[in-house]
N, C-alpha and C positions, 0 to 999 in steps of 0.2 A: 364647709365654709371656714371653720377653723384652721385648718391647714393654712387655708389660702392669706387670712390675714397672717398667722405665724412666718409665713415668708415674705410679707410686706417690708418695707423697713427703709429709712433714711439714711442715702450714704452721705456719709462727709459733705461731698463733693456739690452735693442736692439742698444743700438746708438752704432753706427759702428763710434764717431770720432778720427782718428787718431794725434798723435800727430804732430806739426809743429817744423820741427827743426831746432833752433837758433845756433849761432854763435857771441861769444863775443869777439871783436879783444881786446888787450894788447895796454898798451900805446907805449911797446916800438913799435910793427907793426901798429902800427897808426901813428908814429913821422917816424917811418923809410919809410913809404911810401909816406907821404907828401912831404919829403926832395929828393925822390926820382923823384916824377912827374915831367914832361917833365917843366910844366907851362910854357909852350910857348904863344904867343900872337895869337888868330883867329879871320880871316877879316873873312872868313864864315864858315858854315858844313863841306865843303869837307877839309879845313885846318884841324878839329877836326877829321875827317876820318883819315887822314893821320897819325896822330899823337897815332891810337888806340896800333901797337907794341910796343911802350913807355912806353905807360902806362900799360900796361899787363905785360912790364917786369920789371916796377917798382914795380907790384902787388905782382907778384911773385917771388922777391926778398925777398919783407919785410912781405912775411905770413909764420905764422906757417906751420907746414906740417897737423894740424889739418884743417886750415881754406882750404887748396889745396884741402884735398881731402874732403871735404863737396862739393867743387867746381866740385869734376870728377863727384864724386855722383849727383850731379843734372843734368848735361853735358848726364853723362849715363841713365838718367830717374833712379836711384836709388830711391832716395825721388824726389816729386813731386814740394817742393817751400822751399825754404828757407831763414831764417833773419837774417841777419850780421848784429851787432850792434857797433855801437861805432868808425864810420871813421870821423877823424877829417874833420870840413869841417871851413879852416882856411879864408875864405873869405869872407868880409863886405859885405853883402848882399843888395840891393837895396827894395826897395818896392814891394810886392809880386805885376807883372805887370797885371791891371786888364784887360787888353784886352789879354791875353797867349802867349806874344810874348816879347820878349829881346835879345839885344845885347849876344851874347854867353860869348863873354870876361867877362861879369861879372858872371859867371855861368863856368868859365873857369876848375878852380879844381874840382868843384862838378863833371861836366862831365869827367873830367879824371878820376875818381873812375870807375862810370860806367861803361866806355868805355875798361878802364881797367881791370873789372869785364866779361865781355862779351867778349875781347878775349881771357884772360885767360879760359873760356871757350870752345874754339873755334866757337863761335858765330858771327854771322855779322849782326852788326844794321842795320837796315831798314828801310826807309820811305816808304807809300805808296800813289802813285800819287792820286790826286785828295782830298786828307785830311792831314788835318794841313797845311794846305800854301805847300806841296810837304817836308817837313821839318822832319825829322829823331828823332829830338829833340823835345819832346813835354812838355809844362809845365804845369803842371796841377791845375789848377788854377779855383776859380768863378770870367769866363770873361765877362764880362758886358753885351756884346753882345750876349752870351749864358744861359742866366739862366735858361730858360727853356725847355732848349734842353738837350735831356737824352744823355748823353757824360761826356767826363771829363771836361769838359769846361761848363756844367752846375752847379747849385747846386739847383733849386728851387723842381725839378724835380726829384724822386729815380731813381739810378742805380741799377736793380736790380740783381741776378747772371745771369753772362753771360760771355763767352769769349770772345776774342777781335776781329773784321773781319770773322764771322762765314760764309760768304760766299764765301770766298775761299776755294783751298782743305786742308782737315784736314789726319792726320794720312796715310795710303800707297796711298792716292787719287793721281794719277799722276798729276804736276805739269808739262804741256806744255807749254801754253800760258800765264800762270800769276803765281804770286809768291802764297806761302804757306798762309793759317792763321800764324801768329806770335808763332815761337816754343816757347820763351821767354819772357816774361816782366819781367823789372825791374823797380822799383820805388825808389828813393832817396831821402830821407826828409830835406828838406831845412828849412820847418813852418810846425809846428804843429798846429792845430786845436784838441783837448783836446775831443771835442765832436764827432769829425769825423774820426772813421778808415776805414781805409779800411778791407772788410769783405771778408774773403777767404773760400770755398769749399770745399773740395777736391773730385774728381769725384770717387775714387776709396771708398771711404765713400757710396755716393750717391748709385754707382750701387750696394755694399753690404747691401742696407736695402731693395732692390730692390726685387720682384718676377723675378722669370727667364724668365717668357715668357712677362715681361714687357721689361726686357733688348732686347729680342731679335724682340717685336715691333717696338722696338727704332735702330735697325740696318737698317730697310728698309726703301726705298728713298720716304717715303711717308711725307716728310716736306718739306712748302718751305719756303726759306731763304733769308732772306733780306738784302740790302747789310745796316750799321750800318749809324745812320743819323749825325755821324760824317763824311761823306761823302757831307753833302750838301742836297738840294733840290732835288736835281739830284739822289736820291737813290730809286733804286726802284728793285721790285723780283729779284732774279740773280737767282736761280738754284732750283730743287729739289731734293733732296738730303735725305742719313738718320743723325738721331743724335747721333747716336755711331757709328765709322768708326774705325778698329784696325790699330796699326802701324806696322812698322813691324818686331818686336817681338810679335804682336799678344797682345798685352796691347791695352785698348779702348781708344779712343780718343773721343772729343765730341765738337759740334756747339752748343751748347743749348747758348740761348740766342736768338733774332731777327727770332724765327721761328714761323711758323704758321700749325698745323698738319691737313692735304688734307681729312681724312675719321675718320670711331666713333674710328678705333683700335689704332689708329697713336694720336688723338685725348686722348683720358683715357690712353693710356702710359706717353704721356709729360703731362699728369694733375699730374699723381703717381710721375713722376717724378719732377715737380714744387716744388710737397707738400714735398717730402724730402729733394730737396735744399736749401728752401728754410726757412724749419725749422730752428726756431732761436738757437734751440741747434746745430746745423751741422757746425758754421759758428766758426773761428778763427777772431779775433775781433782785426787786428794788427794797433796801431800806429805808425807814423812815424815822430821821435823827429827828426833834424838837426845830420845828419851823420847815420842815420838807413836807410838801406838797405831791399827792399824786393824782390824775384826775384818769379816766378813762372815760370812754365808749363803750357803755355798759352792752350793747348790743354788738359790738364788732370786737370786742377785745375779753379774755375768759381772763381769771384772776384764781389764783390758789394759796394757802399757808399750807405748810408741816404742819405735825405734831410738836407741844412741847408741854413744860410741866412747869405750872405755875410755882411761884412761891410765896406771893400772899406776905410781899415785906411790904408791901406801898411804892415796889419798886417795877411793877411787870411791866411789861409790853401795854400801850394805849393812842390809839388814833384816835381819832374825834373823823366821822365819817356824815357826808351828807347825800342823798341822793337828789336827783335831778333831772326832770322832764322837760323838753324844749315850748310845747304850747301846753299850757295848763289850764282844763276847759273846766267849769265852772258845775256842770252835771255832773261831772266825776264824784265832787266832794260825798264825803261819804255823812251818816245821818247824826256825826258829830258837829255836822255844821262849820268846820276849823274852815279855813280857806287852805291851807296846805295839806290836810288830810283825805286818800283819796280813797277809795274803794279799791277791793283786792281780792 
């Protein structure tokens, strides 16, 4: 079986990568949105919760009718991620926090963008219990305490492609007892690190360099799947499952990431399939300057970091990240009671 993938390989000629499509706001829908946000003052998340119609109709006030519907287009799975460039982010920033955690109020506008990006959407942020402190709000940061833990909270450590939470359901998997993988990420740049992008996928690339009968190894529940060790100590097998499950228009969805394949066919599918993700040509290489936006399809689209080596001047690398599920069902909530916190 190893032979056979070791002869696998993408020529030139063959790269299936598609483009990734941007969005450059105007000053004036950058000043007119600023002026518009709520900027209200938040003692906690759920103040911020409250405050997301606000900020979606300040969003939506001050965009072009280009920037709207780039927005339906991702909303509909049109395109699978896209990068908004250029929101002012008019706030004195403190020291990028080396432990991944901060007062909100000083991250106050930045997350109204966000928040305001996702309802216009119609999306609903998400935390999910048992990771990140129970907290919706993640900041993506090298936390002291993390370096070597593969998360966003690490950096000693590669991130390599993978989606977010791949053991929850993906794509038409019924969701009873516990909420979805993440339909959404968004990420927001507050600090750049110049060496460090983040590196994007796209699934529908992957299965196009693909054999057919590899895609369709990759449908059957023969992986099993780990719950993500951003979860803690406490993480261990959750399901088996396969790694392309379609939605329901019948588009594939994928877990890849945290899986381990059970026999040799499940096995030499996710090797074909590693070797094309992971190919350094497949991979969109995006930074994220102070006021860039990046959003995905957390289900269709895989996302990776390098390694790097913090320095702990107040100066590192820092997103402000949200997640985002399209119907947010109210049994999900987990026994915190939060409206945005779900089970996991």
């Amino acid at each position: 079986m190893r032979a056979l993938s070791e002869s696998f390989c993408l020529r030139d000629n063959a790269l299936p990568r598609s483009r990734l499509v941007e969005h450059h706001l105007t000053h004036g829908e950058g000043q007119g949105l600023i002026s518009a946000l709520p900027s209200q003052p938040k003692s906690n998340e759920m103040d911020a919760w409250r405050q997301r119609e606000a900020c979606a109709r300040a969003l939506r006030n001050a965009s072009s009718s280009a920037l709207l519907e780039r927005i339906r287009q991702l909303r509909d799975s049109e395109i699978p991620a896209l990068v908004v460039k250029g929101f002012p982010i008019n706030t004195v920033l403190p020291p990028t926090p080396p432990d991944g955690f901060i007062d909100i109020n000083q991250v106050s506008q930045p997350l109204e963008i966000l928040l305001g990006m996702f309802e216009a959407m119609g999306v609903s942020p998400v935390g999910y219990a048992g990771e990140n402190r129970d907290c919706f709000i993640r900041h993506v940061v090298p936390s002291k305490e993390s370096l070597n833990e593969v998360s966003s909270h690490g950096s000693l450590m590669p991130l390599s492609c993978h989606i977010d939470n791949p053991h929850l359901p993906i794509g038409n998997e019924p969701c009873e007892a516990e909420c979805s993988a993440p339909n959404y990420i968004a990420w927001l740049g507050l600090r750049c690190d110049t060496t460090v992008p983040t590196s994007v996928v796209l699934l529908e690339d992957v299965l196009s360099a693909l054999p057919a009968f590899v895609v369709e190894s990759l449908k059957k529940p023969s992986f099993d799947i780990l719950r993500p060790p951003s979860f803690g100590a406490g993480a261990v097998e959750h399901r088996r499952a396969p790694l392309l499950v379609p939605d329901a228009r019948g588009a594939l969805c994928t877990r890849y990431g945290f899986a381990h394949p059970t026999d040799a066919e499940s096995a030499y599918a996710m090797e074909l399939f590693s070797l094309v993700a992971n190919d350094a040509r497949m991979a969109h290489h995006v930074l994220l300057p102070p006021g860039d936006m990046l959003i995905i399809n957390n289900q269709k689209v895989l996302h990776a970091r390098n390694t790097f080596v913090p320095r702990y001047d107040g100066t590192d690398r820092w997103l402000l990240r949200l997640y985002g599920v399209n119907q947010l069902q109210s049994h999900w909530m987990s026994e915190h009671q939060l409206p945005y916190l779900v089970r996991a």
